[in-house]
DOTORNU-552398 format. One record per residue (C-alpha): residue number from 1; chain; x, y, z. Coordinates in nm, 4 decimals. Layout:
BEGIN
NODE    n  chain      east     north        up
NODE  NUM      A         X         Y         Z
...
***
This chain:
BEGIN
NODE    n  chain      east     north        up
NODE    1      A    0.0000    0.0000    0.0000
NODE    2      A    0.1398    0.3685   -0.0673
NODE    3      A   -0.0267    0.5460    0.2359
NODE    4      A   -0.0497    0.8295    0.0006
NODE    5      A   -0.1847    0.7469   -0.3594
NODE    6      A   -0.4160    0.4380   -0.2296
NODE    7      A   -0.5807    0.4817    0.1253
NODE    8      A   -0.9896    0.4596    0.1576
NODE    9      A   -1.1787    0.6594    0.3618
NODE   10      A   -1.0865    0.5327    0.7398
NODE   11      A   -1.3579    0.5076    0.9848
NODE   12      A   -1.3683    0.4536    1.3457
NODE   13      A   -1.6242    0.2310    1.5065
NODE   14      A   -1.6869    0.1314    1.8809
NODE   15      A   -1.9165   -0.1033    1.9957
NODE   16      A   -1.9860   -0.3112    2.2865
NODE   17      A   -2.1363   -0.6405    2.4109
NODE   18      A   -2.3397   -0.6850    2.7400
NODE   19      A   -2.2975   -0.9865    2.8476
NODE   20      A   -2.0463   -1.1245    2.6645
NODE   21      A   -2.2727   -1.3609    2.4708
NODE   22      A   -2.0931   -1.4507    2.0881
NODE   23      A   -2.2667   -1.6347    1.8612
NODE   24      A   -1.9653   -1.6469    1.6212
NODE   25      A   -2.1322   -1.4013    1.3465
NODE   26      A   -1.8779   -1.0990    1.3937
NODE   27      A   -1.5173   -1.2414    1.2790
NODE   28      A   -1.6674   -1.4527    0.9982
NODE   29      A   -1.8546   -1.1401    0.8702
NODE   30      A   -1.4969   -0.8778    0.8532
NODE   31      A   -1.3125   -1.1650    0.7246
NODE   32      A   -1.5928   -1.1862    0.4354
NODE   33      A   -1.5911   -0.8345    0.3648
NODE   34      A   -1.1814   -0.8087    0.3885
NODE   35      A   -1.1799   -1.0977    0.1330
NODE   36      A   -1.4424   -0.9197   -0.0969
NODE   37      A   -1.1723   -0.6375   -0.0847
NODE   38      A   -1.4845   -0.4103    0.0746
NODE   39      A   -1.2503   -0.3190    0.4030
NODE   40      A   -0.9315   -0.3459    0.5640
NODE   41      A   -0.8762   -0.3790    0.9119
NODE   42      A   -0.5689   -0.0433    1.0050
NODE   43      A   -0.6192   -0.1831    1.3484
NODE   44      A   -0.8348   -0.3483    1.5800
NODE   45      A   -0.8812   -0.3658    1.9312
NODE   46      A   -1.0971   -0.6251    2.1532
NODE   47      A   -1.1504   -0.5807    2.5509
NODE   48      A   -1.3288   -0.8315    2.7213
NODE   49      A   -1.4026   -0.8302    3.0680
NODE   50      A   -1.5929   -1.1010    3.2476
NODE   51      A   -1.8116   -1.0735    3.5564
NODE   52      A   -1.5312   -1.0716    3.8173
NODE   53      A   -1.3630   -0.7869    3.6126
NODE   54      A   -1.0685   -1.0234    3.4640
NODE   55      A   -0.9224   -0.8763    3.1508
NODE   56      A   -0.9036   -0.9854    2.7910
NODE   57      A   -0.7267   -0.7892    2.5079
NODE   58      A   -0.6984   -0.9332    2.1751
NODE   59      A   -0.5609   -0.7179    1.9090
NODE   60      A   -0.5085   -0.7700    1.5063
NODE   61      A   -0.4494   -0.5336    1.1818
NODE   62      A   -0.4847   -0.6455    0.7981
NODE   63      A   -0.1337   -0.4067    0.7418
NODE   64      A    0.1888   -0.5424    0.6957
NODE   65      A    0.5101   -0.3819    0.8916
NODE   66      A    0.5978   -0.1934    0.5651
NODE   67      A    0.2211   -0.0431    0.5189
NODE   68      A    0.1920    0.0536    0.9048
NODE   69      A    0.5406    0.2519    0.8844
NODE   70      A    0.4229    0.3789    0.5240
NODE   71      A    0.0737    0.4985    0.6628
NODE   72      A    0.2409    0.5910    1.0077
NODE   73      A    0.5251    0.8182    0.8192
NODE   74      A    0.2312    0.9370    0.6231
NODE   75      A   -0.0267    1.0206    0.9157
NODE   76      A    0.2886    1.2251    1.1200
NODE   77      A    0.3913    1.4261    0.8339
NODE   78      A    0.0262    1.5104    0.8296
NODE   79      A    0.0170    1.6246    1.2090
NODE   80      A    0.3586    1.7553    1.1822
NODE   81      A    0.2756    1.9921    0.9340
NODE   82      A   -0.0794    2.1135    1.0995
NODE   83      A    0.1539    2.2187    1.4059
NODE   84      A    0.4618    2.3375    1.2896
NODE   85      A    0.3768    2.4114    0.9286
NODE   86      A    0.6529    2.2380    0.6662
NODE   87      A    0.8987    2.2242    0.8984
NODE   88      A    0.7235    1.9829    1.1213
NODE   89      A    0.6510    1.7272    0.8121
NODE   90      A    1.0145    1.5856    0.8581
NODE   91      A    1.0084    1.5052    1.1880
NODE   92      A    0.6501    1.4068    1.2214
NODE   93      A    0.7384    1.1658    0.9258
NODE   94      A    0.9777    0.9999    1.1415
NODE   95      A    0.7700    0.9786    1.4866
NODE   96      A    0.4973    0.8648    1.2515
NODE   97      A    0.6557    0.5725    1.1044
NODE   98      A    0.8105    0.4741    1.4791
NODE   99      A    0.4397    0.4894    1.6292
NODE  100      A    0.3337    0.2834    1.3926
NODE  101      A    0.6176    0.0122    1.3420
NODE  102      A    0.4778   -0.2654    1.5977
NODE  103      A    0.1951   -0.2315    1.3184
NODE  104      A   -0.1296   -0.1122    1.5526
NODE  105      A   -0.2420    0.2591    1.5681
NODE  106      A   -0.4006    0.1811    1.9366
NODE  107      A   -0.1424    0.1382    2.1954
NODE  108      A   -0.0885    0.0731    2.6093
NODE  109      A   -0.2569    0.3488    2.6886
NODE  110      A   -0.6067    0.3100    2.4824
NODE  111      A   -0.6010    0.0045    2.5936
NODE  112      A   -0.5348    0.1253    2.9608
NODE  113      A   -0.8441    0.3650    2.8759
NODE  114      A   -1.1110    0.1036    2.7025
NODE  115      A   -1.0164   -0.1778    2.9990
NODE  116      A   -1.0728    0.1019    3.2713
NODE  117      A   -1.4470    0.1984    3.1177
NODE  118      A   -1.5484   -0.1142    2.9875
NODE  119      A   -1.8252   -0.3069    3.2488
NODE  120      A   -1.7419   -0.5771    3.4096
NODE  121      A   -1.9338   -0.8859    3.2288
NODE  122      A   -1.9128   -0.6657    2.8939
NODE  123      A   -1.7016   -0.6560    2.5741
NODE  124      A   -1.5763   -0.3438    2.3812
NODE  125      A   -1.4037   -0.3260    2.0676
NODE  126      A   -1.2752   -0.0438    1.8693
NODE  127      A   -1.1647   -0.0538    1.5134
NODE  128      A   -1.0303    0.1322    1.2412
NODE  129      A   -1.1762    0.0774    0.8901
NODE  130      A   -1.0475    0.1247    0.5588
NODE  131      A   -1.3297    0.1656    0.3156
NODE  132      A   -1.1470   -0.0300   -0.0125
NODE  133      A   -1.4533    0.0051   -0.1990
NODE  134      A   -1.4052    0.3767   -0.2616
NODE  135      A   -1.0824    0.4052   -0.3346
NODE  136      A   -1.2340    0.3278   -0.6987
NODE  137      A   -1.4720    0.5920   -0.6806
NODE  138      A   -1.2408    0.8530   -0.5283
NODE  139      A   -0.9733    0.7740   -0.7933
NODE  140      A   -1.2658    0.8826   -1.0591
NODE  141      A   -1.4172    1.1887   -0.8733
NODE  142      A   -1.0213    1.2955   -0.8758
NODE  143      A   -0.9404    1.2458   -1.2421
NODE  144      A   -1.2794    1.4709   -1.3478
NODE  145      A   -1.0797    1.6724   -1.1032
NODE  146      A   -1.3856    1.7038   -0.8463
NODE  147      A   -1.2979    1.7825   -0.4923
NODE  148      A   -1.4472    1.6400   -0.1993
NODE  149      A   -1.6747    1.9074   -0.0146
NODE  150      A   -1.8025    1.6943    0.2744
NODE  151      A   -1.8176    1.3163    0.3856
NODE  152      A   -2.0304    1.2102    0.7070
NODE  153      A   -2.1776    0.8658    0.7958
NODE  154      A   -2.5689    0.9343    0.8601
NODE  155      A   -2.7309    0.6412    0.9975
NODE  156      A   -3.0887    0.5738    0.8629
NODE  157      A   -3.2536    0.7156    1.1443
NODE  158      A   -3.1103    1.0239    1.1313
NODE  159      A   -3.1884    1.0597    0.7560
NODE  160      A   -3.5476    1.2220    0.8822
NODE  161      A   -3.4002    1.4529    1.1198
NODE  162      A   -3.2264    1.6360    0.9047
NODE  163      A   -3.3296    1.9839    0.8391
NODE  164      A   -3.0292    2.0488    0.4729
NODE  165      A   -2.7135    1.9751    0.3903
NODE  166      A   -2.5598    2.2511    0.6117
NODE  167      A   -2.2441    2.3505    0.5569
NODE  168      A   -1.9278    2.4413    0.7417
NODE  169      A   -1.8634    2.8705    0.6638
NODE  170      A   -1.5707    2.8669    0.4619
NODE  171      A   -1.2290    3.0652    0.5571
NODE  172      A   -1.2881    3.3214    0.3187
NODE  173      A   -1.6979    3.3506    0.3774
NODE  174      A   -1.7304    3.7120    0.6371
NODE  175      A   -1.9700    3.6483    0.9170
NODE  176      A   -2.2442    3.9436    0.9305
***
């Protein structure tokens, strides 16, 4: 994967499990869509903790050590230069790729902070999600040289709640 020329949109998703009851239906479903090429797993993390409060964590990631440094280099040149401008990109390049090289975005301390708030008898997992499907799309909209104006998940029963498409004032728009 080049980080830059052929990531999907990434989403993050949390959910959780009272209980702790599995049928089996969750795994078998990502590994479906991951070999339809519909997502890729950037990192996943599991937390279960049963009713006496003993711990759990499972992790996995679909990327490879040389896409996690590649997106990781990627991400902190990013961040880099949103707080120090292009000087920043270097060395958030390199912190990037570090953060990154044991191949999981979510490290000791999420998990630190999902164990702590997670229930006891409960399961939480958080994951990050590459959307492969539109990496098609967004490789078309780019060569009619479109640009992206907005991109939000609605779920279906917030479709009737909404009053327009507002959008956010742009930097140049003056506010009366």
């Amino acid at each position: 994967m080049n980080a830059i020329e052929d990531l999907g949109p990434v989403q993050l998703l949390a959910v959780a499990f009272d209980g702790n009851h599995f049928k089996g239906e969750i795994l078998p479903e990502l590994e479906r869509l991951k070999r339809k090429r519909i997502i890729r797993i950037i990192d996943l993390l599991v937390v279960r903790k049963d009713g006496e409060g003993n711990v759990m964590v499972s992790t996995a990631s679909d990327l490879g050590w040389e896409e996690a440094t590649s997106l990781g280099s990627y991400l902190g040149a990013l961040a880099g230069y949103a707080t120090s401008g292009a000087a920043g990109m270097e060395r958030g390049s390199i912190a990037g790729a570090a953060e990154l090289a044991d191949g999981h975005v979510f490290d000791e301390e999420d998990v630190f902070r999902v164990t702590q708030a997670v229930p006891n008898n409960t399961s939480a997992a958080i994951v990050l999600i590459e959307h492969r499907w539109a990496v098609p799309f967004l490789d078309a909209v780019a060569r009619a040289d479109g640009i992206e104006l907005r991109n939000d998940w609605i779920r279906p029963e917030d479709i009737l709640r909404l009053d327009s498409l507002e959008t956010s004032p742009r930097p140049d728009d003056e506010l009366d």
